[in-house]
C-alpha positions in Angstrom: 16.3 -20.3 -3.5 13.6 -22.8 -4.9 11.1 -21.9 -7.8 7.8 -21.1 -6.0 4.6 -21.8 -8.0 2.2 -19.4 -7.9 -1.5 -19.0 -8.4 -2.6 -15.1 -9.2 -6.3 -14.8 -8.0 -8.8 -12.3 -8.7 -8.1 -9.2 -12.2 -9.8 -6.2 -11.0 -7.5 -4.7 -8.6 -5.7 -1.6 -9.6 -2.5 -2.8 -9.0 -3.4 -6.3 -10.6 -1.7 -6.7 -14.1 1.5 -4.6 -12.9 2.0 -7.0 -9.6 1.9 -9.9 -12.4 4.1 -8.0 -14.6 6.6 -7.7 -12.0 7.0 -11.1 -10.8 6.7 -12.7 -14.4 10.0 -10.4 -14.7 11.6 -13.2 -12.5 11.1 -16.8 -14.2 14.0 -18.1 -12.2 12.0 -17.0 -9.2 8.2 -17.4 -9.6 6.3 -20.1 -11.9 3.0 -18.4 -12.8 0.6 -21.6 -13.0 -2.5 -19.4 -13.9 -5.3 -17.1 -12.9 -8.3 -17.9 -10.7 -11.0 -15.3 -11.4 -14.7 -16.3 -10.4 -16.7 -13.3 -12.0 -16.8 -14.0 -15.3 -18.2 -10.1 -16.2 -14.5 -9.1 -14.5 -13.0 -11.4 -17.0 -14.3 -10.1 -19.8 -14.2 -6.4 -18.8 -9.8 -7.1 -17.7 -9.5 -10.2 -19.0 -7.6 -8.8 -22.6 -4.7 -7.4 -20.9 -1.4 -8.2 -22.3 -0.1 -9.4 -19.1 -2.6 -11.9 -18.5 -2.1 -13.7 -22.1 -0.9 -17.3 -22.2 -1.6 -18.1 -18.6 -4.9 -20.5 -18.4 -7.8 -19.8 -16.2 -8.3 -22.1 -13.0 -11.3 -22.6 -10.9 -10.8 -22.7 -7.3 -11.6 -26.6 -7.1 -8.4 -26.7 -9.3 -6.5 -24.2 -7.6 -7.4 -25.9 -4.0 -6.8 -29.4 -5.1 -3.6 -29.5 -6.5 -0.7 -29.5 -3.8 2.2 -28.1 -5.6 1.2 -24.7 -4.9 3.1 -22.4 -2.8 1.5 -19.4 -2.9 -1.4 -16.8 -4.0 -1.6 -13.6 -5.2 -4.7 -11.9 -4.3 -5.3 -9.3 -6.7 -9.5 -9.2 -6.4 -12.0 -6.0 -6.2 -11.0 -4.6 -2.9 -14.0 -5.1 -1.3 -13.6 -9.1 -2.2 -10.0 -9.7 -1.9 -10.1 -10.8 2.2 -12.4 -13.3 1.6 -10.3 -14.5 -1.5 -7.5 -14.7 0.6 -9.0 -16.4 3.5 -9.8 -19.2 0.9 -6.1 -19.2 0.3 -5.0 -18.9 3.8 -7.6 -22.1 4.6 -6.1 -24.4 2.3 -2.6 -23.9 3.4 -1.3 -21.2 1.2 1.1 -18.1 1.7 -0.7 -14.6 0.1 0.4 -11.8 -1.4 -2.8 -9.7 -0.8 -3.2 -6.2 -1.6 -3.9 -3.1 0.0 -5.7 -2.4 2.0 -7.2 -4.9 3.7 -10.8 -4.4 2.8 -13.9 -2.7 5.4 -14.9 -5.7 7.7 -12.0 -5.3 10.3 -13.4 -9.0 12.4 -12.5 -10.6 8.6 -9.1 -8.8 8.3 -8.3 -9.8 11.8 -9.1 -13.6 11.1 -7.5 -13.8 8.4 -4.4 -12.6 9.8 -4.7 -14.8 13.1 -5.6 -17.6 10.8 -2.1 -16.7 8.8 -0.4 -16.8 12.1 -1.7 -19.9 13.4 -0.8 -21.9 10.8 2.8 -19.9 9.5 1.7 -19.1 6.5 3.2 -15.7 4.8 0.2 -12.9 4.5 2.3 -9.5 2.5 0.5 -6.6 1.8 0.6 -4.6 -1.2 2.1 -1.9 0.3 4.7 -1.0 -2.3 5.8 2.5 -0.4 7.3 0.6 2.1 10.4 -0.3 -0.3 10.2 3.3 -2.2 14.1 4.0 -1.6 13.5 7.5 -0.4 11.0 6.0 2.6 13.9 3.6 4.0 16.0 6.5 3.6 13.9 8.6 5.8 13.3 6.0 8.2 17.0 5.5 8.9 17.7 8.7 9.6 14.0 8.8 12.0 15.7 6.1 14.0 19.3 7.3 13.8 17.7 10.5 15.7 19.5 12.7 13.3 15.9 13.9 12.8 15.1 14.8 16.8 11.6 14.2 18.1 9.1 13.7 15.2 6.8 17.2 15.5 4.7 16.3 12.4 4.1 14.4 9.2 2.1 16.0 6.1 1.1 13.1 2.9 -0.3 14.3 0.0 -1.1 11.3 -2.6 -3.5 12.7 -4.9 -4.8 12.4 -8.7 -6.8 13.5 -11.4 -9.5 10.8 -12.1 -12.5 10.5 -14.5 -15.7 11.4 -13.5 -16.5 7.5 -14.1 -13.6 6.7 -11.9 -14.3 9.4 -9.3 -18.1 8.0 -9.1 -16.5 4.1 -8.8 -14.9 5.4 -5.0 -18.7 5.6 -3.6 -18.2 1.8 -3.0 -16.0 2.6 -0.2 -16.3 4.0 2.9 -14.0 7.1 3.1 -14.2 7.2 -0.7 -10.8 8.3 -2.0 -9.5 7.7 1.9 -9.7 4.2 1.8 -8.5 3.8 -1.9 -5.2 5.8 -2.0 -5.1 7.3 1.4 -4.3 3.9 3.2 -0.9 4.5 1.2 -0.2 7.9 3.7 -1.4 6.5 6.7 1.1 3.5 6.0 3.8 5.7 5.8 3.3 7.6 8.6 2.6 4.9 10.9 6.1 3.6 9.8 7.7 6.7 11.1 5.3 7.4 13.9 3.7 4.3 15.0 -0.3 4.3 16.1 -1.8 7.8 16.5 -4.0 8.9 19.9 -6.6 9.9 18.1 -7.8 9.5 14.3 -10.1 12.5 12.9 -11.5 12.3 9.4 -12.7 15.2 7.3 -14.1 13.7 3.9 -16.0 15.4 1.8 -17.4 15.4 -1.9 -16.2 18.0 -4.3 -19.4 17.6 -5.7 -18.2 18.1 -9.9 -19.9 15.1 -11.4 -19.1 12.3 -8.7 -22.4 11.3 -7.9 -21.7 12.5 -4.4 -18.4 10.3 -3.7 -16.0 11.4 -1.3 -13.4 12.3 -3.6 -11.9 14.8 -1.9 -10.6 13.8 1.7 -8.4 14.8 4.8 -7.5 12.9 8.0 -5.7 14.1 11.2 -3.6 11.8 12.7 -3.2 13.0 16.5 0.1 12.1 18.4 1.2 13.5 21.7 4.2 15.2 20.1 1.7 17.0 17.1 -0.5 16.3 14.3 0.1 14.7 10.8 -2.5 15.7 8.2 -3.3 13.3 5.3 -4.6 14.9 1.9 -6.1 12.3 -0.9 -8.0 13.9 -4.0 -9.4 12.4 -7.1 -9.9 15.6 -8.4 -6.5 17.2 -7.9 -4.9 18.8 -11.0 -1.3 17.9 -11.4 -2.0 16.1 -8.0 0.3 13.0 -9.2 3.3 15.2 -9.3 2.4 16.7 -5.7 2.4 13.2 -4.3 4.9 14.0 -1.2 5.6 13.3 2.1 7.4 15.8 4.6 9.1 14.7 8.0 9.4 17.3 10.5 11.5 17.0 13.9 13.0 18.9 16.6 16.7 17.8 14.3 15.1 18.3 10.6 13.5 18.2 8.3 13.0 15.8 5.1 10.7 16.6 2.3 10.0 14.0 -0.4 8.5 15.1 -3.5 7.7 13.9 -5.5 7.4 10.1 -4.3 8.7 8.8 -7.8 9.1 9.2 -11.5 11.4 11.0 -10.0 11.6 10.1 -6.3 13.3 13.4 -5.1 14.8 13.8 -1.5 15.7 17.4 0.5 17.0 17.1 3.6 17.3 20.0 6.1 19.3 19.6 9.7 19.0 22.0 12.5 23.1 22.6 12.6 23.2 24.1 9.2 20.3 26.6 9.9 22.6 28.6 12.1 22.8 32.1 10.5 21.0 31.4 7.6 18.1 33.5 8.7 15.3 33.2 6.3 17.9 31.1 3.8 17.1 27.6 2.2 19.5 25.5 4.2 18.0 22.5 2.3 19.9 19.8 0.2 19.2 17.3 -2.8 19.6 13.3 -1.2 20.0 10.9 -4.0 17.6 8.5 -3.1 18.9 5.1 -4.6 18.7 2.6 -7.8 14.6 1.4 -7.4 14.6 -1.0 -10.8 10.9 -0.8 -10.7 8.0 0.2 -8.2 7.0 -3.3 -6.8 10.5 -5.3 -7.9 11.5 -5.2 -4.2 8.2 -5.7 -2.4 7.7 -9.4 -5.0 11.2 -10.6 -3.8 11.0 -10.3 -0.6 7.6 -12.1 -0.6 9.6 -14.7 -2.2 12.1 -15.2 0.7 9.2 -14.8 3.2 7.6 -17.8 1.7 10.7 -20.5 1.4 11.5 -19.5 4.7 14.6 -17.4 4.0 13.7 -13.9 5.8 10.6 -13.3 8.4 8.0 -10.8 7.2 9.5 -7.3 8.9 5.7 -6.2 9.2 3.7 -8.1 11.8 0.1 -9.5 11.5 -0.2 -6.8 14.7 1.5 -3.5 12.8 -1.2 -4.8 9.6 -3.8 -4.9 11.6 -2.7 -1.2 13.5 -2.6 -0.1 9.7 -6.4 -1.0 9.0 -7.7 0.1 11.8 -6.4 3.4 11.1 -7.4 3.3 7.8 -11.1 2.5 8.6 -11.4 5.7 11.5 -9.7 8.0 8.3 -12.7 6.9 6.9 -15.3 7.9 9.4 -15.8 3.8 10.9 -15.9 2.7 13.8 -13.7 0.3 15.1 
């Protein structure tokens, strides 16, 4: 496979320095040509971190002129990043943008017909989607080892800042649309589009400036309900990240998502006299060498052609629809 060059644009995302981390792990792989960053007050608030040293700032004229670029990753304020990567997608290049897909669905929608059009790569950050223990479970979903899929409960909470917690009244949905696209990912992997999306947000009200930093959605499917939980003001709530699979077959509980990623399995055949017994057993879920290693790698093959992005512009643009309902928009 080629060296790609690559451009990363935009420093204020969350998941910003580690996605460059990552793919700077892989020289063979990706040519880091520079950063783009517009907002000079971004720069100098992120700008010092160590994983952005010795790589030279570009502005977009000298980004979009040069035509040895193969691709972009868009790594902007969330509320910013479509439109950074609809600049990208405009000038011919494939994107690495990351979730979720920001709050002006038309945009989102453009920008993946626009991707489409002109067969150009769009991957979203949705690192989950190659957490060991979620292909796991999804293997055994469409084995039908787990039976018809009763409900799905996500919890992906935290323990932020008040300064953090007051940042999330930006969004729409608060802490739904930050972390709780992550759930509703998930979910719609195993489940696909729900009937009917319900959102209950709500503001804990402890020094958040009236932020909803403490949220739940119901996801509504004809076979039963899948509740998402995302709190910034959860205690220990990084360690009760989880994810639990329930079916007519089993049941598979992951928890917590990683550092450790921990699987139990339970299957209706061994429950069979066990009365009020836990019939459950450890899965080891798999070598992950780091939390986006797999996601950056297979961006690369999508973009010199070598595999087809496995999600669709259609199961993207499912994803942010959902995610915008969760948090109490129309679409």
């Amino acid at each position: 496979m080629r060296k790609l060059k690559v451009v990363h644009y935009g420093i204020a995302h969350d998941h910003s320095a580690v996605t460059l981390e990552c793919v700077r792990k892989y020289p063979e792989i990706y040519d880091v040509v520079g950063l783009v960053e517009p907002d000079e007050h971004i720069r100098d608030k992120y700008g010092s971190h160590p994983t952005y040293q010795g790589l030279n700032y570009l502005t977009d004229d000298e980004l979009f002129n040069r035509n040895d670029i193969d691709a972009v990753l868009c790594e902007g304020q969330e509320l910013r990043s479509v439109s950074d990567a609809q600049k990208c997608i405009d000038h011919g290049l494939h994107v690495h943008l990351d979730k979720p897909g920001g709050i002006d669905y038309p945009a989102f929608e453009k920008l993946m017909y626009d991707a489409r059009q002109k067969g150009l790569t769009v991957q979203m950050g949705y690192m989950f989607r190659y957490n060991p223990a979620i292909e796991y479970t999804l293997n055994r979903v469409k084995s039908g080892v787990l039976g018809q899929i009763t409900g799905i409960d996500g919890s992906f909470s935290c323990l932020h800042t008040s300064e953090k917690r007051k940042w999330l009244k930006q969004f729409p949905g608060g802490m739904m649309f930050y972390l709780g696209c992550h759930v509703i990912d998930m979910m719609m992997l195993i489940n696909g589009m729900p009937d009917v999306v319900i959102p209950f947000n709500r503001s804990s009200g402890c020094d958040c400036d009236g932020a909803l930093d403490s949220c739940f959605a119901v996801l509504d499917y004809p076979h039963g309900v899948c509740g998402v939980r995302v709190s910034a003001i959860e205690v220990n709530g990084y360690s009760r990240r989880q994810l639990v699979v329930s079916g007519s077959g089993g049941t598979i509980e992951i928890k917590p998502l990683e550092q450790p990623t921990l699987i139990r399995e339970s299957l209706l055949p061994y429950t069979e006299g066990a009365g009020w017994a836990d019939v459950s057993h450890h899965i080891f879920p798999g070598y992950l060498p780091g939390r986006y290693d797999k996601m950056m790698l297979e961006f690369a093959e999508c973009v010199c052609g070598k595999k087809e992005n496995p999600f669709t512009p259609e199961y993207e643009l499912d994803v942010q629809k959902v995610v915008l309902q969760a948090c109490g928009m129309e679409i």
